[in-house]
Each structure stands twice: as C-alpha cells, then as structure tokens.
TORKELUM-459439 format. One record per residue (C-alpha): residue in three letters; x, y, z. Coordinates in Angstrom, 2 decimals, decimal comma, m for minus. Example, Ala and Ser with C-alpha at 12.3 -4.5 7.8 and 13.67 -1.06 7.14 Angstrom:
BEGIN
type;east;north;up
ALA;12,30;m4,50;7,80;
SER;13,67;m1,06;7,14;
// end
This chain:
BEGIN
type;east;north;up
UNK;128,17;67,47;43,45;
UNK;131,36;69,57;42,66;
UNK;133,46;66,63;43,01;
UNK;131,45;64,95;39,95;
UNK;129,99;67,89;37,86;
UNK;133,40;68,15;35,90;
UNK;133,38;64,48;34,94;
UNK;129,45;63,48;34,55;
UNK;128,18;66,70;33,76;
UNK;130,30;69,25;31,90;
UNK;127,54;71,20;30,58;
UNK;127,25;72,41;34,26;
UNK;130,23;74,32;33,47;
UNK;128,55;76,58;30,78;
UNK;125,47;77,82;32,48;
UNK;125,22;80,28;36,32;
UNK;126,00;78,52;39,73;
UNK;122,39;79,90;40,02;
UNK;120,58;77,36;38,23;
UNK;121,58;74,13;39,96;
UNK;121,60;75,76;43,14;
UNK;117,81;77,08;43,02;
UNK;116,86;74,00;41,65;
UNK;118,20;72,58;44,92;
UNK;116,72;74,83;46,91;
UNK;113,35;74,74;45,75;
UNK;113,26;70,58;45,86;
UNK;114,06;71,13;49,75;
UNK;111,43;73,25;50,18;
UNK;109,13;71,30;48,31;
UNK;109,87;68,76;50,21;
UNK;109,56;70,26;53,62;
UNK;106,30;71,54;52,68;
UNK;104,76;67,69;51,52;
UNK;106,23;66,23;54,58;
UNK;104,72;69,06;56,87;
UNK;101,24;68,61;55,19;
UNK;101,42;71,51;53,60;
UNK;100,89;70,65;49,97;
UNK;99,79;67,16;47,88;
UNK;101,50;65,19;45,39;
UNK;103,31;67,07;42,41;
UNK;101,18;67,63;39,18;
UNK;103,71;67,47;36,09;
UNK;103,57;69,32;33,65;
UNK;104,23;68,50;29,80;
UNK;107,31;69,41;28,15;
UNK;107,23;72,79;26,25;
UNK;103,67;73,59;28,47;
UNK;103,97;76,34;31,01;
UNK;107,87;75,95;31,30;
UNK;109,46;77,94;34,33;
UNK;113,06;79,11;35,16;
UNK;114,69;81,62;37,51;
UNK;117,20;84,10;36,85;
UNK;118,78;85,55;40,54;
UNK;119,93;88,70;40,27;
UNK;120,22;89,35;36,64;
UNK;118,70;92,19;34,44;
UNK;116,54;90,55;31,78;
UNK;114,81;91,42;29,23;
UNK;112,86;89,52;26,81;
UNK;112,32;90,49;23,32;
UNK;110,43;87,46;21,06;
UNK;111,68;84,39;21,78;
UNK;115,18;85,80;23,08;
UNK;116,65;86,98;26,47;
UNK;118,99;89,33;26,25;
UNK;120,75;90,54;29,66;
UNK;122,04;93,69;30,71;
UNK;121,33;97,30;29,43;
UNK;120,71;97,99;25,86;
// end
C-alpha cells in the first residue's frame, strides 16, 4: 500500500495514518469473525444513513455539524 498510495491515491496524504489503518483492521476482524461463525453476512447501510468513523487518540469535540480538535 505505501508503495502505491503516492501515485493512485494522493488524497491519502492529507488525512491521519489512522484512518486507513483502522479501516484495515476492522475488515480483518470482520473477517475472522464470519469465517469463525461468529457473525452473518454484512447489512449495508445507505449513504449519508447512520455513517460511522473513528478518531484514535484525538480530543474531539463536536459542535453542529463541525469537529473541531484540541482544547478550546
């Protein structure tokens, strides 16, 4: 992936390490759960429904529609 993310995905470049690498994570252990019999098929969702992201370890706060990190 780091050999490539510079040329096919340079917007990887503008966000956390965090992001790609949770996302990562949490496929394998989605994975490892469905193959262990542990959970069923995926249910997706709708675009704009009940969207989900992870911040790791950052201070957030949300005011309206806008995160703002850090201490005010």
């Amino acid at each position: 992936m780091n050999a490539i993310k510079r040329e096919r995905f340079p917007w990887m470049l503008e966000v956390t390490k965090c992001a790609p690498q949770m996302a990562i994570i949490q496929l394998d252990q989605a994975f490892r759960n469905f193959f262990a019999g542990r959970t069923r098929y995926p249910k997706f969702r709708k675009k704009g429904a009940h969207d989900r992201f992870t911040l790791a370890n950052d201070r957030f706060q949300l005011d309206g529609c806008r995160i703002t990190y850090g201490r005010r």
